[in-house]
VOBA-1610 file (N, C-alpha, C; in pm, whole numbers, padded with zeros to 5 digits, always signed):
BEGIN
Unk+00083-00119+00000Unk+00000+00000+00000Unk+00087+00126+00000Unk+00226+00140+00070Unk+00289+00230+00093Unk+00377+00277-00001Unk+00408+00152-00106Unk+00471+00145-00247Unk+00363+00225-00356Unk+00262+00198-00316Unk+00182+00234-00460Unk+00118+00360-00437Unk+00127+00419-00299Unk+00121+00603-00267Unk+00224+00647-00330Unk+00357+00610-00279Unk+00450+00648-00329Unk+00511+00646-00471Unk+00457+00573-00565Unk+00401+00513-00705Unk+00354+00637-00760Unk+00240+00677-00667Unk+00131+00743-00743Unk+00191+00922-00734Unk+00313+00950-00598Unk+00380+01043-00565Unk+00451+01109-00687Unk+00521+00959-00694Unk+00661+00984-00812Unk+00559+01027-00966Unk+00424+00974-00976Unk+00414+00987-01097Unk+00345+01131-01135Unk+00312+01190-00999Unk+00270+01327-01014Unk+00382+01429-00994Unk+00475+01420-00947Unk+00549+01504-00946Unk+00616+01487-01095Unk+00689+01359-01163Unk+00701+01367-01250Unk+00643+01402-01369Unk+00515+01466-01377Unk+00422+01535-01459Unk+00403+01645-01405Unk+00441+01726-01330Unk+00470+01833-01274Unk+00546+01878-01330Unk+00687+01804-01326Unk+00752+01869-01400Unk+00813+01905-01529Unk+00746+01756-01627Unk+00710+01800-01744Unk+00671+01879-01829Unk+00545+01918-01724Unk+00476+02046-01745Unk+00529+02199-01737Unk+00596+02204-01595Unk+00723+02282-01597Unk+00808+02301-01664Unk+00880+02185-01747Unk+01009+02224-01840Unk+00914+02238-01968Unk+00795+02178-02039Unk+00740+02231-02122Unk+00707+02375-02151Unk+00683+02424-02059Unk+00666+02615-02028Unk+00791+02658-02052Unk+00897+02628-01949Unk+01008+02710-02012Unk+01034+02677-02122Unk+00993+02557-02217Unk+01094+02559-02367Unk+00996+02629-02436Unk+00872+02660-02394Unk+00798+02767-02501Unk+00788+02860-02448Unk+00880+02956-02379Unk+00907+03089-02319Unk+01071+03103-02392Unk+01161+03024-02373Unk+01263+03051-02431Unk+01217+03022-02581Unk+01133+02978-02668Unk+01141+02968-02785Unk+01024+03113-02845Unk+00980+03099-02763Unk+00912+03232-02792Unk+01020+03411-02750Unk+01124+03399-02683Unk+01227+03504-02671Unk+01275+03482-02814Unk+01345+03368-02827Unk+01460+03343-02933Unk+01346+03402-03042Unk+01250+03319-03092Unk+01193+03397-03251Unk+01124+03479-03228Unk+01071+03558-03149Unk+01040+03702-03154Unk+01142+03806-03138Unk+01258+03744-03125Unk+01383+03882-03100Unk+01444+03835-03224Unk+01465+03691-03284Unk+01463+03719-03440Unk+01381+03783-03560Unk+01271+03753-03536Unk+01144+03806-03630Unk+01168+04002-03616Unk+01153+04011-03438Unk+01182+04200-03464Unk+01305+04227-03501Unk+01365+04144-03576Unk+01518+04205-03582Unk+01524+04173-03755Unk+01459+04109-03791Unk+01410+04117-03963Unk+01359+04176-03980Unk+01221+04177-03877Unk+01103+04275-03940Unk+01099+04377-03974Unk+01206+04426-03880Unk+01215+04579-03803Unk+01337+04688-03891Unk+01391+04506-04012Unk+01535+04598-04091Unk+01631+04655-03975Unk+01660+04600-03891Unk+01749+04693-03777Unk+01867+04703-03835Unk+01931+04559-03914Unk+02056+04569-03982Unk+02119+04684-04090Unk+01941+04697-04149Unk+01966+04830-04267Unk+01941+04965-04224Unk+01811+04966-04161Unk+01797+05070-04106Unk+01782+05159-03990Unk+01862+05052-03929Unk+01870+05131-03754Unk+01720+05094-03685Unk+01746+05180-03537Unk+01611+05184-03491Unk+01445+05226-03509Unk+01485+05324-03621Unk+01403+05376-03733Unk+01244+05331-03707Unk+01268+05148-03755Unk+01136+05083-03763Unk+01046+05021-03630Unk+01137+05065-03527Unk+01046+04992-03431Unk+00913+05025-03320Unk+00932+05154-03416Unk+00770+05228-03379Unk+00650+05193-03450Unk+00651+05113-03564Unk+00573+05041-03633Unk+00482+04916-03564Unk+00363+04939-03545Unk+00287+04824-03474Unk+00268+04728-03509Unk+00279+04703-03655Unk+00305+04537-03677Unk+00375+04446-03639Unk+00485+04513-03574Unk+00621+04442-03500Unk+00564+04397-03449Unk+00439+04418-03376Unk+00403+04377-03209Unk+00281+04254-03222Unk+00223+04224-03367Unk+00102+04136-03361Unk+00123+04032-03304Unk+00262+03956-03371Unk+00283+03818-03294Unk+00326+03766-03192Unk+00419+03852-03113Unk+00441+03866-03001Unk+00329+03899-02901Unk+00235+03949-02937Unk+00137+03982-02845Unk+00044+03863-02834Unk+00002+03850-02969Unk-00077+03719-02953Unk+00015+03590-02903Unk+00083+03584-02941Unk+00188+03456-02885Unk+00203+03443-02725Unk+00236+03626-02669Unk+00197+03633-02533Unk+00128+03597-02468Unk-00050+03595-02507Unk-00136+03592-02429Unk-00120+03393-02421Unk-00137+03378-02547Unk-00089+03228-02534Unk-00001+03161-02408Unk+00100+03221-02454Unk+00190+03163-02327Unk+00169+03220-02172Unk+00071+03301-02190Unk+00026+03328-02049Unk-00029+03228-02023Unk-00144+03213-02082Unk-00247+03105-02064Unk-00168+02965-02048Unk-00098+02940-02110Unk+00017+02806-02118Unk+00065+02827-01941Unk+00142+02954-01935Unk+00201+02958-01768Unk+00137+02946-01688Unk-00004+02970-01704Unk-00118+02966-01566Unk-00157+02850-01516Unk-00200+02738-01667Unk-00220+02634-01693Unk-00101+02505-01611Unk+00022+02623-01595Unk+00108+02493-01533Unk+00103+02564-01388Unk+00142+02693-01372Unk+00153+02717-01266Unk+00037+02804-01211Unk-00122+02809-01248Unk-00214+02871-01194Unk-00255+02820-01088Unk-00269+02690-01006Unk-00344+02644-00938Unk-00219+02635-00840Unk-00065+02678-00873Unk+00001+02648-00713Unk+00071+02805-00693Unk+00009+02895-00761Unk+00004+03054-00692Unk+00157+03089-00697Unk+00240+03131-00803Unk+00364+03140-00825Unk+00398+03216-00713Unk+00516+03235-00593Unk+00532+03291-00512Unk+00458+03302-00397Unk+00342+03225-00398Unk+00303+03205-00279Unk+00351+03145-00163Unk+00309+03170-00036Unk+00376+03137+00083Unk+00423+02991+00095Unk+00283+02910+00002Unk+00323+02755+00021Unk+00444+02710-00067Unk+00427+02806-00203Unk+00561+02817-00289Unk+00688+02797-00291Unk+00661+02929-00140Unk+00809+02976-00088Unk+00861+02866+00014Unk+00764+02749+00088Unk+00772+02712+00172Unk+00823+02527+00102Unk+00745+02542-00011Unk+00827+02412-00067Unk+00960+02424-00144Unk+01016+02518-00135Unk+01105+02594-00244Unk+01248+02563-00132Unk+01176+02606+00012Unk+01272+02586+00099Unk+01323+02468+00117Unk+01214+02394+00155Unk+01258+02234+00170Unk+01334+02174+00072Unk+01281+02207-00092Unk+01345+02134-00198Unk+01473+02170-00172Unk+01543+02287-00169Unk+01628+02347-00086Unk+01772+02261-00039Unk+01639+02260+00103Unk+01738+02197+00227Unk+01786+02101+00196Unk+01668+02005+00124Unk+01680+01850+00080Unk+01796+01822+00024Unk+01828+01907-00077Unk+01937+01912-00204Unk+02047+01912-00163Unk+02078+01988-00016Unk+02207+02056+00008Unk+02251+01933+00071Unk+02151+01848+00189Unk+02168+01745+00231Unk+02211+01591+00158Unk+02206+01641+00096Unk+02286+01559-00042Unk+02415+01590-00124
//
């Protein structure tokens, strides 16, 4: 019985954090081609800073934003980023680590 809590432990945390490293690779992939895209879009190479008062720069990044909001909430909405319990498992993972 105490194997298959602990079963059921390992298999939620390990989808925890799937979910977790899934977010960051579509936060870092969303930096990397939106700071490529405004850096084509925008001609910075030809024409300086010139173009980046232009609001089209901003469609896909914005929409892509709200996306990955919704994506970040989705992993981390229900355990309150920075919350006290946050801060309080953050510690332990912590301590645990060092103790090792």
């Amino acid at each position: 019985m105490r194997d298959l809590e602990q079963q059921h432990r390992y298999e939620k945390a390990k989808k925890r954090v799937e979910n977790e490293k899934g977010f960051y690779t579509h936060l870092t992939v969303y930096i990397v081609i939106n700071i490529i895209l405004l850096i084509t879009n925008a001609d910075i190479i030809d024409d300086g800073l010139k173009n980046l008062g232009s609001w089209h720069l901003y469609i896909t990044p914005t929409l892509w934003g709200i996306g990955l909001f919704f994506h970040g909430f989705s992993v981390f909405g229900k355990y309150k980023i920075f919350s006290r319990k946050w801060e309080e498992r953050k510690i332990k993972e912590l301590m645990d680590r060092d103790n090792f």
